[in-house]
C-alpha atoms as an extended CHARMM CRD file, in Angstrom:
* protein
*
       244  EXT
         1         1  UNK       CA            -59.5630000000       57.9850000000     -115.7020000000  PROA      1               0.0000000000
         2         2  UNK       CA            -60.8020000000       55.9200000000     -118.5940000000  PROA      2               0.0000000000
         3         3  UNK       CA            -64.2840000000       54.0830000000     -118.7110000000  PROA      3               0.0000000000
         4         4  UNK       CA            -64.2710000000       51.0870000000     -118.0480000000  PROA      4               0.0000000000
         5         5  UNK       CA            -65.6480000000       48.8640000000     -121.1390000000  PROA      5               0.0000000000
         6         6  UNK       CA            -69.4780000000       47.4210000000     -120.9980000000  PROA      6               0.0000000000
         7         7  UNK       CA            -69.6150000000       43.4740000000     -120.8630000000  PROA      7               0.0000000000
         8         8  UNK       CA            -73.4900000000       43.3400000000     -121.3290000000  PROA      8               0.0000000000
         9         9  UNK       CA            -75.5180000000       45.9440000000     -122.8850000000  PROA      9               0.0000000000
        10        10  UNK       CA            -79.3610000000       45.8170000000     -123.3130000000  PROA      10              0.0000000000
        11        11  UNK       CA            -81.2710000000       48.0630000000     -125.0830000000  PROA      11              0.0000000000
        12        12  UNK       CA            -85.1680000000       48.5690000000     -125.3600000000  PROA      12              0.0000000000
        13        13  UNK       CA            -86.1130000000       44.7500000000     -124.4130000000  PROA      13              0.0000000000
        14        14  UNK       CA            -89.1110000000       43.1380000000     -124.8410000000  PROA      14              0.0000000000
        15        15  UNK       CA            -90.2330000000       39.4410000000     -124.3420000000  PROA      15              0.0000000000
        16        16  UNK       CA            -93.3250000000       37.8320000000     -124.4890000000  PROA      16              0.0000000000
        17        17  UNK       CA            -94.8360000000       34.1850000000     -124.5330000000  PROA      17              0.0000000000
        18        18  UNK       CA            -98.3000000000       32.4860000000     -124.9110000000  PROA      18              0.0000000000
        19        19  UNK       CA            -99.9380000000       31.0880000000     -122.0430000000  PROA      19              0.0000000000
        20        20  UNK       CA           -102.3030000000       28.4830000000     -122.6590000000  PROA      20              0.0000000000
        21        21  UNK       CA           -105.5280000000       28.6010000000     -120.7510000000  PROA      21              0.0000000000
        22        22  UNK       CA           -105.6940000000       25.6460000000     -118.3980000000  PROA      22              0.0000000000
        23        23  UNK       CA           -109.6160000000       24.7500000000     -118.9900000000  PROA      23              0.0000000000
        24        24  UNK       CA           -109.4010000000       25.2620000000     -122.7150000000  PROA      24              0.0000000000
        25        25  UNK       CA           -107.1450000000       22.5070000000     -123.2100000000  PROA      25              0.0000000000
        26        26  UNK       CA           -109.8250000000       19.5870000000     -122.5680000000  PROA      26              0.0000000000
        27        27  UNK       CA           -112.4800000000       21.5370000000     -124.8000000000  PROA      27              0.0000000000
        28        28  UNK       CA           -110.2130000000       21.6160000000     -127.7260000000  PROA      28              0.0000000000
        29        29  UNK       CA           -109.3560000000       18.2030000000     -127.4630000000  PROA      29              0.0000000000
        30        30  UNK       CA           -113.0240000000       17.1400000000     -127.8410000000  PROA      30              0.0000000000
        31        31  UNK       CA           -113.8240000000       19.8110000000     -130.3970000000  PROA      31              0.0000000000
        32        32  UNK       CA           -111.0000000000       19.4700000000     -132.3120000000  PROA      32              0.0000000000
        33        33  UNK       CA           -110.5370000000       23.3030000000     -132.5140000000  PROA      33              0.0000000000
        34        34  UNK       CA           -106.9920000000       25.1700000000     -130.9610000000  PROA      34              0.0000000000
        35        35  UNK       CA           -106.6600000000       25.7150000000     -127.4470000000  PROA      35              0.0000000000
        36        36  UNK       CA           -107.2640000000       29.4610000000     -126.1050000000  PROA      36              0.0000000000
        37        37  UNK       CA           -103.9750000000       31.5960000000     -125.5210000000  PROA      37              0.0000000000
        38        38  UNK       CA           -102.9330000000       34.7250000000     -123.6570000000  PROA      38              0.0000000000
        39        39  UNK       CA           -100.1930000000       36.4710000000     -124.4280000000  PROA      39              0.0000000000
        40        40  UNK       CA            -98.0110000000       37.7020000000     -121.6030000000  PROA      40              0.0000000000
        41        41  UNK       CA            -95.9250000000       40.5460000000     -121.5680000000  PROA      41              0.0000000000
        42        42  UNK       CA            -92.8810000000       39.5910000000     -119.4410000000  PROA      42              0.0000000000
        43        43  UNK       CA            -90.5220000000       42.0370000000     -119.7860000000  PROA      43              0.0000000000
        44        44  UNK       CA            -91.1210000000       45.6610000000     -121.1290000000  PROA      44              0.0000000000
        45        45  UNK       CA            -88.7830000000       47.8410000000     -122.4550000000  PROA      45              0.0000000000
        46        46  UNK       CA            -85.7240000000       47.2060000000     -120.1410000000  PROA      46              0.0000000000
        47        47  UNK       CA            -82.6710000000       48.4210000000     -121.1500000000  PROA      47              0.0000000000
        48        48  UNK       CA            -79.2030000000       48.5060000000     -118.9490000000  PROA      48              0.0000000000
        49        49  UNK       CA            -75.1890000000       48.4900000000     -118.7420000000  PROA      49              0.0000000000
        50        50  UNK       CA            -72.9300000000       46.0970000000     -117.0830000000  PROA      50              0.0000000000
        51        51  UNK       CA            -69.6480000000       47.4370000000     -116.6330000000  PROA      51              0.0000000000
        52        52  UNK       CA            -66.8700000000       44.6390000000     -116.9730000000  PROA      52              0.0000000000
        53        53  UNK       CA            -65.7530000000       43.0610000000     -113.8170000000  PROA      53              0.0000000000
        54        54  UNK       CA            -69.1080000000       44.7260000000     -111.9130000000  PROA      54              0.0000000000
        55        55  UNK       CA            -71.9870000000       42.0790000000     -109.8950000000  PROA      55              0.0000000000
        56        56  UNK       CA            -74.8430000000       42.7180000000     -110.8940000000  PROA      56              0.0000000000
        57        57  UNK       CA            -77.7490000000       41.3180000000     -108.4210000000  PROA      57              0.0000000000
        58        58  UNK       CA            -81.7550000000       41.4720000000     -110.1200000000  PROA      58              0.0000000000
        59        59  UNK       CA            -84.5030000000       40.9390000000     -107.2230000000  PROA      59              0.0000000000
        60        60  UNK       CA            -88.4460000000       41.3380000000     -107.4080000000  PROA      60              0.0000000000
        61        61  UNK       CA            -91.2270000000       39.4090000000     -106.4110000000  PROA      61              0.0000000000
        62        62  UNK       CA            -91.9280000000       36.4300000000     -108.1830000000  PROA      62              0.0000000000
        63        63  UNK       CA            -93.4320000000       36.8410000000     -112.0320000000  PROA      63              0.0000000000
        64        64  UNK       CA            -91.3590000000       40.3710000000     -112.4210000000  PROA      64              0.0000000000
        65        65  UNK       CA            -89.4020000000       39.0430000000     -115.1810000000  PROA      65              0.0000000000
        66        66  UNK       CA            -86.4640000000       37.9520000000     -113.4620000000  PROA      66              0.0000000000
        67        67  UNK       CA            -85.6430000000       34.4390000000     -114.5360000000  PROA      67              0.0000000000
        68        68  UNK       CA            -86.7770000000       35.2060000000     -118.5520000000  PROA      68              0.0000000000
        69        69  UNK       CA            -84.3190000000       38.3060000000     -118.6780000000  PROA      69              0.0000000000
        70        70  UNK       CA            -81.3710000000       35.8920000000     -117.2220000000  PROA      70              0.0000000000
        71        71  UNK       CA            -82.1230000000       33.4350000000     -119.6770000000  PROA      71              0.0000000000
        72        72  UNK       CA            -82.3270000000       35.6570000000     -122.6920000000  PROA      72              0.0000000000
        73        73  UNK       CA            -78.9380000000       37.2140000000     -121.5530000000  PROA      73              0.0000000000
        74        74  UNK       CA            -77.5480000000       33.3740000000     -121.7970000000  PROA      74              0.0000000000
        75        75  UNK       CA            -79.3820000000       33.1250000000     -125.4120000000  PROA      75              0.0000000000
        76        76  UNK       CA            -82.4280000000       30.8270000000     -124.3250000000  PROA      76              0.0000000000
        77        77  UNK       CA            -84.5700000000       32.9260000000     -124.8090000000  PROA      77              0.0000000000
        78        78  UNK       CA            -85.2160000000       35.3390000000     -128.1150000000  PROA      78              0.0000000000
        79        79  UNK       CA            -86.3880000000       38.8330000000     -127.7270000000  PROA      79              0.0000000000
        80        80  UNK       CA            -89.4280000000       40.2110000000     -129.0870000000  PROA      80              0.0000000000
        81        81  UNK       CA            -87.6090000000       43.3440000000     -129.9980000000  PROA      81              0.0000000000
        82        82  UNK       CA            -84.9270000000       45.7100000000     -128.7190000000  PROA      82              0.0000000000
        83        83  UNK       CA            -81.1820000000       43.8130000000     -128.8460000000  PROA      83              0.0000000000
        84        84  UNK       CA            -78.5180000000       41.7620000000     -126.6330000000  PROA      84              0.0000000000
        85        85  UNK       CA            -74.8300000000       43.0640000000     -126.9510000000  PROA      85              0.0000000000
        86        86  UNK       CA            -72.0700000000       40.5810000000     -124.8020000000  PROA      86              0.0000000000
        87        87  UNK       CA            -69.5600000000       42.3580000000     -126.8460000000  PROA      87              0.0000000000
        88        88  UNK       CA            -67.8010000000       39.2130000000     -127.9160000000  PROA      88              0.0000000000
        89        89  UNK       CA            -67.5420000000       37.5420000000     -123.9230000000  PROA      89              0.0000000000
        90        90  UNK       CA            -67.9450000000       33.6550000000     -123.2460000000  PROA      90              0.0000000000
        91        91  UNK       CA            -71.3370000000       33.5510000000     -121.0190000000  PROA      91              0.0000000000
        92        92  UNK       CA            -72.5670000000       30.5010000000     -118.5910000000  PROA      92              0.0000000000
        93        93  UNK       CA            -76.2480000000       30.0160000000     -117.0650000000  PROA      93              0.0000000000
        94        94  UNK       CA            -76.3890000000       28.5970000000     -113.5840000000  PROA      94              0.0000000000
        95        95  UNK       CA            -79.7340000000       27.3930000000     -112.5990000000  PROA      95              0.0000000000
        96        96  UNK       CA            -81.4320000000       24.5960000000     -111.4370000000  PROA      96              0.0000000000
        97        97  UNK       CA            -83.6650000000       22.7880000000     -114.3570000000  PROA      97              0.0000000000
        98        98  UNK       CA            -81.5980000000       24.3060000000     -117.5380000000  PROA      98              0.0000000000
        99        99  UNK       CA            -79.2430000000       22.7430000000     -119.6590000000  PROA      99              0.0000000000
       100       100  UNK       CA            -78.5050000000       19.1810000000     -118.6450000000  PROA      100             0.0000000000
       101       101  UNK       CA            -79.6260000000       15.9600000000     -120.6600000000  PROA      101             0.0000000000
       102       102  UNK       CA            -82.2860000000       13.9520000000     -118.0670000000  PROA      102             0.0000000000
       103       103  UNK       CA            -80.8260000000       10.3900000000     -120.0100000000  PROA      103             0.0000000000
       104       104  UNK       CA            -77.0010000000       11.1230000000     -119.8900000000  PROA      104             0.0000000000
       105       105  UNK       CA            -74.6110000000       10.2420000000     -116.9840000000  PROA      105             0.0000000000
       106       106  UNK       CA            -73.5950000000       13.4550000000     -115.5130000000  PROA      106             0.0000000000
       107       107  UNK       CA            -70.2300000000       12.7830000000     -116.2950000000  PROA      107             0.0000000000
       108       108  UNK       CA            -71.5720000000       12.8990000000     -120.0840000000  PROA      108             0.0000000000
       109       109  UNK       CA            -73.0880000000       16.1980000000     -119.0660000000  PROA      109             0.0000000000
       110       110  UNK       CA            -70.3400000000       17.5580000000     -118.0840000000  PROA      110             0.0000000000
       111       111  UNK       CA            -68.9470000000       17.1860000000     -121.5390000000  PROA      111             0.0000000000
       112       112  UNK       CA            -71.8080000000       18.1030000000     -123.2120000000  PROA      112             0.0000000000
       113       113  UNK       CA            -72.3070000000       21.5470000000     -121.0010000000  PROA      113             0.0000000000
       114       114  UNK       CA            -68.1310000000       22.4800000000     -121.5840000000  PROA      114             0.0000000000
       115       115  UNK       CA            -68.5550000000       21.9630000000     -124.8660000000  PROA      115             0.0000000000
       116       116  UNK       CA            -71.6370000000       24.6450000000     -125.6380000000  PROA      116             0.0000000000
       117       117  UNK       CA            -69.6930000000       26.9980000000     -123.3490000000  PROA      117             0.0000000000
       118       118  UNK       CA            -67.0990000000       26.6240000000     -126.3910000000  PROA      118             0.0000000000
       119       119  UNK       CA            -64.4970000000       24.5580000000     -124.2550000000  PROA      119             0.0000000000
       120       120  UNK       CA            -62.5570000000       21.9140000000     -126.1710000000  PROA      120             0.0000000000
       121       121  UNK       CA            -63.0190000000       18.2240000000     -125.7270000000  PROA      121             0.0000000000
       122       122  UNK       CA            -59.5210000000       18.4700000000     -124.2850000000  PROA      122             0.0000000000
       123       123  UNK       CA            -60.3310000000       21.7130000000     -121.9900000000  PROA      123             0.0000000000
       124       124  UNK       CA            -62.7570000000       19.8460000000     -120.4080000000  PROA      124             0.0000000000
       125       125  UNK       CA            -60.9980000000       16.4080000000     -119.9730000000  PROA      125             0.0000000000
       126       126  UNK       CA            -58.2010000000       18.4090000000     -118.2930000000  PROA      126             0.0000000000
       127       127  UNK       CA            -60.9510000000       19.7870000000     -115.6950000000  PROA      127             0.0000000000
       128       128  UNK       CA            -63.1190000000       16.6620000000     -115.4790000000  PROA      128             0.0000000000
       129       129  UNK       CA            -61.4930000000       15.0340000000     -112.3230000000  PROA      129             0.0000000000
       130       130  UNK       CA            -61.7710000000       18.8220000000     -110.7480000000  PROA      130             0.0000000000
       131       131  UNK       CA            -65.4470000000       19.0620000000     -111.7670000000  PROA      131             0.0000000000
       132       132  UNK       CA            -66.3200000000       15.8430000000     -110.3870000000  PROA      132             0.0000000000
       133       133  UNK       CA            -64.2200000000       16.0640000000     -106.9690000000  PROA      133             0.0000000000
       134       134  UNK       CA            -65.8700000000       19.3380000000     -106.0810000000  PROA      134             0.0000000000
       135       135  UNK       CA            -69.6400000000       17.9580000000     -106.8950000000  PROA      135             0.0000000000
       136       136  UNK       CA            -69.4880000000       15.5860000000     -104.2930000000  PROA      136             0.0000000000
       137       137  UNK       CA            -70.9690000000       13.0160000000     -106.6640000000  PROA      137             0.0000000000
       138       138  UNK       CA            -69.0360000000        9.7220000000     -105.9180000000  PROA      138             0.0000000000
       139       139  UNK       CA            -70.3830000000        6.8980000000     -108.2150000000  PROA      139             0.0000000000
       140       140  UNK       CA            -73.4380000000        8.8500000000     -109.0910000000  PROA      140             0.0000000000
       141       141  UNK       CA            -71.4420000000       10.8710000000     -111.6970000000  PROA      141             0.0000000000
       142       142  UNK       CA            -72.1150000000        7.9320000000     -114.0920000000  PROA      142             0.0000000000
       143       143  UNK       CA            -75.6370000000        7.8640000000     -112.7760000000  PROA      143             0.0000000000
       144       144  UNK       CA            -78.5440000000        9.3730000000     -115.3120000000  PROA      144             0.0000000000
       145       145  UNK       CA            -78.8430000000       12.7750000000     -114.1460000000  PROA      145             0.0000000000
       146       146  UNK       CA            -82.8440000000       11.8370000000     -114.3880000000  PROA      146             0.0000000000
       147       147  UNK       CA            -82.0640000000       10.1320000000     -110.8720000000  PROA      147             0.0000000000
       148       148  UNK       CA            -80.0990000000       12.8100000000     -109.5910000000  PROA      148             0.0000000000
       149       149  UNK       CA            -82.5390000000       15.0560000000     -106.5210000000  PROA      149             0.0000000000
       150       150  UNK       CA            -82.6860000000       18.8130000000     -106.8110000000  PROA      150             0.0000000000
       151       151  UNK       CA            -79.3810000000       19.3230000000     -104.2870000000  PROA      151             0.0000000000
       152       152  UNK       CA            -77.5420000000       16.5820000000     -106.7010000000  PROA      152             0.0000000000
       153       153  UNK       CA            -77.8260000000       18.5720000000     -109.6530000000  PROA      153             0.0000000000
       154       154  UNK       CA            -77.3110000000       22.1620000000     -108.0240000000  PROA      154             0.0000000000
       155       155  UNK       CA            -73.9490000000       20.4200000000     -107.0200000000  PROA      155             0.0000000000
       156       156  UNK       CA            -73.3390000000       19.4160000000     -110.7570000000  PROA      156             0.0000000000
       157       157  UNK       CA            -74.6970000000       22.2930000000     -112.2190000000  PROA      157             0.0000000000
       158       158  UNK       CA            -72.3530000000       24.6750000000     -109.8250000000  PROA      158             0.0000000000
       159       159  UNK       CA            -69.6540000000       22.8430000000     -110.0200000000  PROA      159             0.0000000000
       160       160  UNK       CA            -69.6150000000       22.9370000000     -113.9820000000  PROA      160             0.0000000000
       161       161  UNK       CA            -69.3880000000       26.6060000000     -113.7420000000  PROA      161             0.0000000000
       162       162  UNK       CA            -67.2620000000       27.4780000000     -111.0460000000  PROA      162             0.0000000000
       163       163  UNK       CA            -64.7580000000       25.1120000000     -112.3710000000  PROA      163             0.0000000000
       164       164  UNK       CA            -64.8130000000       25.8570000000     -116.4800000000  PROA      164             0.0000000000
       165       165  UNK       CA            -64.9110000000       29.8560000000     -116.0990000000  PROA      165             0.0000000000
       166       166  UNK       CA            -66.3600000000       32.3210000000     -118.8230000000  PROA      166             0.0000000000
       167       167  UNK       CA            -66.4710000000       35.9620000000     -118.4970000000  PROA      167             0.0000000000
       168       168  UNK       CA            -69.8180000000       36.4210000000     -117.3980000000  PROA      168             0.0000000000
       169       169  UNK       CA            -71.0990000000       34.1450000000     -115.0500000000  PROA      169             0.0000000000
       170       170  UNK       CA            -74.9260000000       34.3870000000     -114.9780000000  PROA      170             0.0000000000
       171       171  UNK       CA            -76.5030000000       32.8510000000     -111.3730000000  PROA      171             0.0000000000
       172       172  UNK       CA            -80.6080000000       32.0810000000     -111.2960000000  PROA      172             0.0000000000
       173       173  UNK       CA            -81.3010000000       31.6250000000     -107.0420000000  PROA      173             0.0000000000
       174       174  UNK       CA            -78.8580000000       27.9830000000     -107.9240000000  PROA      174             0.0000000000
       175       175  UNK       CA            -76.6990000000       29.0980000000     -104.7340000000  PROA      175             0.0000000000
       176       176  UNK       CA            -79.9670000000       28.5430000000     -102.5690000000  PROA      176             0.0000000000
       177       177  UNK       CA            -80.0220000000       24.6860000000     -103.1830000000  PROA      177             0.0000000000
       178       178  UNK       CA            -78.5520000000       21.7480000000     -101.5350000000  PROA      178             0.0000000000
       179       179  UNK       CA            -77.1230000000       20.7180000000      -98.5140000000  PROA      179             0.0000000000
       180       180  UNK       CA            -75.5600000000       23.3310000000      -95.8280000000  PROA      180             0.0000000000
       181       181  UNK       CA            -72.1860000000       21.8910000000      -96.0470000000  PROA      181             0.0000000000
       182       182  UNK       CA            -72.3030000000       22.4680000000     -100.1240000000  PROA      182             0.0000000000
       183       183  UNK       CA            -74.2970000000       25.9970000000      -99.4680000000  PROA      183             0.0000000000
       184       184  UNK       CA            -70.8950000000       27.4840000000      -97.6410000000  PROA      184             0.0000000000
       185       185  UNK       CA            -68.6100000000       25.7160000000     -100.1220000000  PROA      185             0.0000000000
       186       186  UNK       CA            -70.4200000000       27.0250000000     -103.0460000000  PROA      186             0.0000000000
       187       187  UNK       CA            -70.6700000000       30.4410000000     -101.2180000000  PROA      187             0.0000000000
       188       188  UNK       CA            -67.2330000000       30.4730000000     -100.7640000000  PROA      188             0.0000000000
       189       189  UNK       CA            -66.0720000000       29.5850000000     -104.2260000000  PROA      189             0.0000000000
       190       190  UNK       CA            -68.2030000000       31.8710000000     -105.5290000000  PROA      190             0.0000000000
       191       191  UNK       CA            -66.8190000000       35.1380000000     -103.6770000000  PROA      191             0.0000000000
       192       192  UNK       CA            -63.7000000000       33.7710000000     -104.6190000000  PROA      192             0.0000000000
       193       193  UNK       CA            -64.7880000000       33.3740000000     -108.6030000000  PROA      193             0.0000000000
       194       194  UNK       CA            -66.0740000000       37.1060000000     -108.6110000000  PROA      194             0.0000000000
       195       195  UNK       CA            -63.7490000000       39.0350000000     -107.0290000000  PROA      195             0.0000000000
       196       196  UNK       CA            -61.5430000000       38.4890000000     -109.9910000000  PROA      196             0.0000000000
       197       197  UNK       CA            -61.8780000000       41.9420000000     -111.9400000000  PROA      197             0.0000000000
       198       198  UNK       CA            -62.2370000000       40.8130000000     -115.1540000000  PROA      198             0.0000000000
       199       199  UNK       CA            -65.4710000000       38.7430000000     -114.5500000000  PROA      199             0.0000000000
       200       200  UNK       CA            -68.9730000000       39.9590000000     -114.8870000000  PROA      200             0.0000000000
       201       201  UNK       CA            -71.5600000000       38.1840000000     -113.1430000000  PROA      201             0.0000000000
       202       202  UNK       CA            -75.5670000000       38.6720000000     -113.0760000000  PROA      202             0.0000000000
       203       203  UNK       CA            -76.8320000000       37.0770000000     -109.7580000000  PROA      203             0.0000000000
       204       204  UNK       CA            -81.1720000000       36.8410000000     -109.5010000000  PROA      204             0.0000000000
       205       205  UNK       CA            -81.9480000000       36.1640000000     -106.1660000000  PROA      205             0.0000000000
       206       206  UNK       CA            -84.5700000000       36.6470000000     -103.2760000000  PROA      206             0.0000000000
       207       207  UNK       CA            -82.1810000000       36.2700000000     -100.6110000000  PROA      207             0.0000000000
       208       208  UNK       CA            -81.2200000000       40.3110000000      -99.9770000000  PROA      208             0.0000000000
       209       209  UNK       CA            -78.2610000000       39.7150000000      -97.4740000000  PROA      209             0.0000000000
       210       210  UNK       CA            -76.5680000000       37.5780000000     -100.0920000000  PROA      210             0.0000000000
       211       211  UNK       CA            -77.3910000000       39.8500000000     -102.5200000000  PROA      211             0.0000000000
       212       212  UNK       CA            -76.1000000000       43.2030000000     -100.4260000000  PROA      212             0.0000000000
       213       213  UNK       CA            -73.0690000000       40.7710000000      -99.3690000000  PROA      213             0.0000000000
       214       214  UNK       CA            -72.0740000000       40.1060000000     -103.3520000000  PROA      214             0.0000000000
       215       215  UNK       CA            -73.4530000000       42.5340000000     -105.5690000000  PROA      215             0.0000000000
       216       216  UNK       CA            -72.0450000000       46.0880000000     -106.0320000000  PROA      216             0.0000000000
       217       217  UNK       CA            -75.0860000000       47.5450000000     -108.0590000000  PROA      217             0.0000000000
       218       218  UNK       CA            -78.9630000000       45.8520000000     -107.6750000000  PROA      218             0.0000000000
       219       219  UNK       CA            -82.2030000000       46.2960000000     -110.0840000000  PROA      219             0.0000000000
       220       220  UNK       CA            -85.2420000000       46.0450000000     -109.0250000000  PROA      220             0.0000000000
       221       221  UNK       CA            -87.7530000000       44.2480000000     -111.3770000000  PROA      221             0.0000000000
       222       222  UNK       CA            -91.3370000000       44.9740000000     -111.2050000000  PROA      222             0.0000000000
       223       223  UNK       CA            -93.7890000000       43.6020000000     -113.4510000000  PROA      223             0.0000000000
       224       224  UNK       CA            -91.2920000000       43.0010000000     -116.4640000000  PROA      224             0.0000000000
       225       225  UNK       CA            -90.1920000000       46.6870000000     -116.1310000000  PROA      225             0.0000000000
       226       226  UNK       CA            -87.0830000000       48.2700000000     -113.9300000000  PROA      226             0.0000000000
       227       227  UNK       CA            -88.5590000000       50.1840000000     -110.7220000000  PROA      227             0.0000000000
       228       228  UNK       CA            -85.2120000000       51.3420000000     -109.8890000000  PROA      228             0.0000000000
       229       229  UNK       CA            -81.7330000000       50.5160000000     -110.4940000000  PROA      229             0.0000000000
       230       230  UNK       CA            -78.2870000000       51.5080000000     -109.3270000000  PROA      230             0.0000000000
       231       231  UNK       CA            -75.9640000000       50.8940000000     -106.0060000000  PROA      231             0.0000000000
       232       232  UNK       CA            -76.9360000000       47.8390000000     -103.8890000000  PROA      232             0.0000000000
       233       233  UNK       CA            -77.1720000000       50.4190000000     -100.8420000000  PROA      233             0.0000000000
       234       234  UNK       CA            -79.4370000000       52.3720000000     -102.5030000000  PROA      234             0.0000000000
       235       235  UNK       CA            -81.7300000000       50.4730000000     -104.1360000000  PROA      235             0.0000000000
       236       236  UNK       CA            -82.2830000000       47.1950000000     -101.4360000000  PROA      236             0.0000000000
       237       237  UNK       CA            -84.1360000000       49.5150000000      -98.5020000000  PROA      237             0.0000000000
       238       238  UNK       CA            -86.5900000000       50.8550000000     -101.2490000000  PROA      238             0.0000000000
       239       239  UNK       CA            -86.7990000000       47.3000000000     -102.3590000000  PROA      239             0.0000000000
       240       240  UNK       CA            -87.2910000000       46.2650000000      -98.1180000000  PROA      240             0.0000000000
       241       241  UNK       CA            -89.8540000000       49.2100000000      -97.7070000000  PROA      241             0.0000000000
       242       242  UNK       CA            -92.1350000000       48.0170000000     -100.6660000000  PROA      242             0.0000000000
       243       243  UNK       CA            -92.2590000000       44.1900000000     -100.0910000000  PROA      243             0.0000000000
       244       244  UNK       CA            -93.2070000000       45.1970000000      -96.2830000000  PROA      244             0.0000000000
């Protein structure tokens, strides 16, 4: 039987930021002088496979890294050191707060978003009316998105995704917002969207039955760093045990 071909590989990752110290920031406006920083360490030497067409689900407690790994696997972020391989696959971030413009319509948005996934002007105007019709919008589609409330945008943000499809579908807790009629449409759509064998998607969640309901293999993040990794059934009652 022949191996089936990595979609994501990560090797020896590290990613760090400055934190500015909260106090410091008065004091060096009145003295002129830079603020204080810390530098924090948030993740540390990870390094993993995704096997084409697997689910990948990430869970920790909050501040293990979660959230800065996903991004750096959609290119937001940069790495320290250590590398990034997608071998050559299309990637989308879902998550609440990332890529939209605050000022455009969300109808512009939707442009704007199909476009950095690398769809064509005309890819995207042939999916518009589908985009729109699942959000739920209405007439606030050529609303500011700045107006939009937190459920409003997890429906545009979803939408976007589920409708213009790449081969690796990265998910940041997005399927957790909005109202319970758009939860168990969004649900839906999005067993439907991953059971297709040639996508790869990266789900970071806190909800453990959705993530032992979607995800074929789990890693636990602790403190930037992999505790344990490997099948969903395995790793989420060592997860259960610790956080109790």
């Amino acid at each position: 039987m022949s191996k089936v071909p990595s979609a994501i590989s990560v090797k020896d990752l590290y990613i760090s930021y400055k934190t500015i110290q909260s106090y410091s920031i008065k004091k060096s406006l009145l003295s002129g002088k830079k603020s204080d920083s810390d530098v924090f360490e948030a993740v540390k030497g990870v390094s993993f496979e995704v096997p084409k067409g697997q689910i990948l689900g990430i869970t920790g407690k909050n501040g293990s890294g979660k959230s800065t790994l996903l991004r750096a696997l959609a290119g937001i972020f940069s790495a320290d050191s250590g590398s990034i391989d997608l071998h050559g696959n299309s990637v989308s971030l879902l998550s609440i707060g990332v890529g939209f413009q605050p000022k455009l319509s969300g109808r512009e948005n939707i442009m704007l978003s199909g476009l950095l996934l690398g769809f064509s002007e005309a890819e995207i105007r042939k999916k518009m009316d589908k985009i729109i019709n699942f959000s739920e919008l209405g007439d606030f589609i050529d609303r500011p998105v700045r107006t939009y409330s937190s459920g409003m945008y997890s429906k545009l943000a979803f939408s976007i995704t589920a409708i213009l499809e790449t081969d690796i579908m990265l998910i940041d807790e997005v399927l957790s917002v909005g109202d319970e009629k758009f939860k168990k449409k969004s649900y839906k759509k999005m067993k439907k969207l991953i059971s297709q064998e040639d996508r790869t998607v990266v789900i970071v969640s806190h909800s453990l039955s959705m993530l032992n309901d979607l995800c074929d293999n789990l890693m636990w993040l602790h403190d930037g760093e992999i505790r344990m990794m490997g099948e969903t059934s395995e790793v989420l009652p060592a997860y259960r045990e610790f956080m109790n």
